[in-house]
VEXKELO-834437 format. One line per 10 residues: number of its first residue (from 0); their letters; for each residue x, y, z of N, C-alpha, C, O. Coordinates in nm, 2 decimals, always signed. Layout:
! residues N
NUM> a> X,Y,Z,X,Y,Z,X,Y,Z,X,Y,Z; ... .
This chain:
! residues 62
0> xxxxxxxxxx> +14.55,+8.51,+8.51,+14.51,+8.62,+8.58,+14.50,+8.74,+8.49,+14.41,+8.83,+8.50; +14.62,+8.75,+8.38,+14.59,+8.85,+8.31,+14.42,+8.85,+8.19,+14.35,+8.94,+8.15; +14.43,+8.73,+8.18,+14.30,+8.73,+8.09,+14.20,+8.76,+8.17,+14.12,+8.84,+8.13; +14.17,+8.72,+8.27,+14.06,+8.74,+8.35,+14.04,+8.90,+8.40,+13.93,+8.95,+8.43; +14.17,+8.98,+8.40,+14.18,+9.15,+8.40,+14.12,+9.17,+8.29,+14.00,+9.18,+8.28; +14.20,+9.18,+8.19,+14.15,+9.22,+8.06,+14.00,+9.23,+8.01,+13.96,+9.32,+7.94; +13.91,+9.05,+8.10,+13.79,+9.02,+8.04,+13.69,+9.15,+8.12,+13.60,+9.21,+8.08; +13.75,+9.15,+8.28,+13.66,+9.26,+8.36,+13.66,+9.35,+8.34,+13.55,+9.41,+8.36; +13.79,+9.45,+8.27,+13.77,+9.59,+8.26,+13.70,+9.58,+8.10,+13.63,+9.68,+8.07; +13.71,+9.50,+8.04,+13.63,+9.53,+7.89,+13.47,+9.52,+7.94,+13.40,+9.61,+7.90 .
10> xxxxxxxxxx> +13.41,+9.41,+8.03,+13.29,+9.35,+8.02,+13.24,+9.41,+8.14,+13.12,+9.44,+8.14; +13.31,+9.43,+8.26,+13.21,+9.48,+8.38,+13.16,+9.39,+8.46,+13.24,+9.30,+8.49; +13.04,+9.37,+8.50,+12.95,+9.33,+8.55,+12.80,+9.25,+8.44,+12.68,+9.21,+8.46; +12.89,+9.25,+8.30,+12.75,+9.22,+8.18,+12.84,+9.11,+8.10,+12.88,+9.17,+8.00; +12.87,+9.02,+8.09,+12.96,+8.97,+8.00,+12.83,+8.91,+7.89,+12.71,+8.88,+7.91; +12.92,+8.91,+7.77,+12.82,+8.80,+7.67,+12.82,+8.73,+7.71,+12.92,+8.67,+7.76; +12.64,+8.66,+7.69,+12.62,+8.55,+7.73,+12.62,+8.50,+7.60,+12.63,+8.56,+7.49; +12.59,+8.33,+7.60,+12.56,+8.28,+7.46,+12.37,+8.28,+7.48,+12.30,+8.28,+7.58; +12.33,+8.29,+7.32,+12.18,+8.30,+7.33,+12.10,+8.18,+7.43,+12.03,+8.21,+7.52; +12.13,+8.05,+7.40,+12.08,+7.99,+7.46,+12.05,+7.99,+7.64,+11.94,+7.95,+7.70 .
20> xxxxxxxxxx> +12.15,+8.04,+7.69,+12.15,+8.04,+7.81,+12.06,+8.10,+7.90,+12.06,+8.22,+7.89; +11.96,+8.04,+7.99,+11.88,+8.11,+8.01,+11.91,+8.09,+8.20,+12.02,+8.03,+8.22; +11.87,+8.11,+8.30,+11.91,+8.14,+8.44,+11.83,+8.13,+8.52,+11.72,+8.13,+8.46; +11.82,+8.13,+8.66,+11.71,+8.14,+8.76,+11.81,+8.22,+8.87,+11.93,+8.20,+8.90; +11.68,+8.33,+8.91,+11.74,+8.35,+9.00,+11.72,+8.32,+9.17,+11.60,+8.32,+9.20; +11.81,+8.28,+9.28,+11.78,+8.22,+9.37,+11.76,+8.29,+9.49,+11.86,+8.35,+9.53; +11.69,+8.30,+9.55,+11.61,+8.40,+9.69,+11.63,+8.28,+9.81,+11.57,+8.18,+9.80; +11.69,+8.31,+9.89,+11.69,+8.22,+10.07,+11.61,+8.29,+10.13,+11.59,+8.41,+10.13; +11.57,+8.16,+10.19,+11.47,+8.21,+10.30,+11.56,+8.22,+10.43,+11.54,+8.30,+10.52; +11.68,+8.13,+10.41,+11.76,+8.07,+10.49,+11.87,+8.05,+10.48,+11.90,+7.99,+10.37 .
30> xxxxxxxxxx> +11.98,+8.09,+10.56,+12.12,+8.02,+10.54,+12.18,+7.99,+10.70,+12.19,+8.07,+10.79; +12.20,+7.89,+10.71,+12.27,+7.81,+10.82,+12.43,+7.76,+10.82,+12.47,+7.68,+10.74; +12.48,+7.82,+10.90,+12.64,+7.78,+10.91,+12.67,+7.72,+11.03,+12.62,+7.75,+11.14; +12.77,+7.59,+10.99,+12.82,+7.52,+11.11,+13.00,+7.55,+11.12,+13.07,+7.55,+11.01; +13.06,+7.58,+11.23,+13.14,+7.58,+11.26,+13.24,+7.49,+11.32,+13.25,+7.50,+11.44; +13.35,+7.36,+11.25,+13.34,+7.25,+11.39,+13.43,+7.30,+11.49,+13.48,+7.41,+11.49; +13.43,+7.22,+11.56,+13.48,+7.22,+11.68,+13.51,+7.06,+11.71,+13.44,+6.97,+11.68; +13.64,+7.05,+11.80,+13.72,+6.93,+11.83,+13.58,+6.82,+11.95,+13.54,+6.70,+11.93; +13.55,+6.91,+12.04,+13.46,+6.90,+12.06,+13.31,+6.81,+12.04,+13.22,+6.76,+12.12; +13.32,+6.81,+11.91,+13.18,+6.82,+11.83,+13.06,+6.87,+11.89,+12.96,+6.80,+11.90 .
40> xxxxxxxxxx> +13.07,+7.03,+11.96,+12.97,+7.15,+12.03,+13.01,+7.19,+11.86,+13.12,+7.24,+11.83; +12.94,+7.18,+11.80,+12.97,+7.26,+11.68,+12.88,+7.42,+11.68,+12.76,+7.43,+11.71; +12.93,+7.47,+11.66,+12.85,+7.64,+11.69,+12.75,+7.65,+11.53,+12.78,+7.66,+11.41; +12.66,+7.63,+11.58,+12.57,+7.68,+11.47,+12.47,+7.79,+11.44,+12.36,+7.80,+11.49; +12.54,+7.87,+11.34,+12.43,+7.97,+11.33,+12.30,+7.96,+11.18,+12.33,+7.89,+11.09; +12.16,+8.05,+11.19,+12.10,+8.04,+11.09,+12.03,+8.21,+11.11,+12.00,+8.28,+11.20; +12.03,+8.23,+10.97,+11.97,+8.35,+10.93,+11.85,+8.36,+10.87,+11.86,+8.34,+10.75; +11.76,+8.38,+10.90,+11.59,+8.35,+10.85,+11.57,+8.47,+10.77,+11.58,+8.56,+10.84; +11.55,+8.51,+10.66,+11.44,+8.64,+10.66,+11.32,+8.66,+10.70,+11.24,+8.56,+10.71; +11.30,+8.72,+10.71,+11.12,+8.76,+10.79,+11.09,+8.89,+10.67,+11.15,+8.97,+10.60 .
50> xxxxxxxxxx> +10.92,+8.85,+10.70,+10.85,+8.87,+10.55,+10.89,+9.05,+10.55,+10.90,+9.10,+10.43; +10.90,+9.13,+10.62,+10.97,+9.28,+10.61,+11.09,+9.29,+10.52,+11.13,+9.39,+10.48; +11.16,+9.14,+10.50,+11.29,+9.18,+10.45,+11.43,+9.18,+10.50,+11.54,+9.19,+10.44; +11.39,+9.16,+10.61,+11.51,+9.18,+10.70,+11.56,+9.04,+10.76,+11.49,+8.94,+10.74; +11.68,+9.03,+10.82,+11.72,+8.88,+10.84,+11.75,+8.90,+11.00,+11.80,+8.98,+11.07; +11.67,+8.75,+11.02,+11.70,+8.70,+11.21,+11.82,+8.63,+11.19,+11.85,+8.56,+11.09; +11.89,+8.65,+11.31,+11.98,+8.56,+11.36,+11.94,+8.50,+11.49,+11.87,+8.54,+11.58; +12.01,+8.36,+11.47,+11.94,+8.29,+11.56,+12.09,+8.18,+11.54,+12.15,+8.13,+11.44; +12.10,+8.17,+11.73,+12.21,+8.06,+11.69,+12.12,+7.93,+11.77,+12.05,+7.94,+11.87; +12.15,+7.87,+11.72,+12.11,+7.69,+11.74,+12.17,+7.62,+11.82,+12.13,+7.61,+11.94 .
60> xx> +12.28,+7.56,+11.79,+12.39,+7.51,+11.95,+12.51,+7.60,+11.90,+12.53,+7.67,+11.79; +12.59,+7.57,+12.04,+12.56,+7.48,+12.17,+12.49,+7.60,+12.26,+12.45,+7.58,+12.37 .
């Protein structure tokens, strides 16, 4: 834990990377969560974005 302090307050939000490493970055259209339940009414929600930007909710079951 102490190294991991140390590395944040020196580096921030920018750490070195090594050159090779190169990245993608990932955009959802979508994220869906299931909740269980004893049940199996499992509560499910999903969040769409819509092309404005902004995110629907929408629950699915039960």
């Amino acid at each position: 834990m102490a190294n991991v302090a140390r590395c944040a307050a020196k580096f921030m939000l920018h750490p070195p990377r090594p050159p090779h490493w190169g990245g993608f970055r990932l955009v959802p259209d979508a994220w869906e969560f299931w909740q269980g339940r004893k049940s199996r009414l499992h509560d499910r929600l999903r969040y769409r974005r819509l092309d404005d930007g902004t995110w629907l909710r929408e629950r699915l079951a039960p």
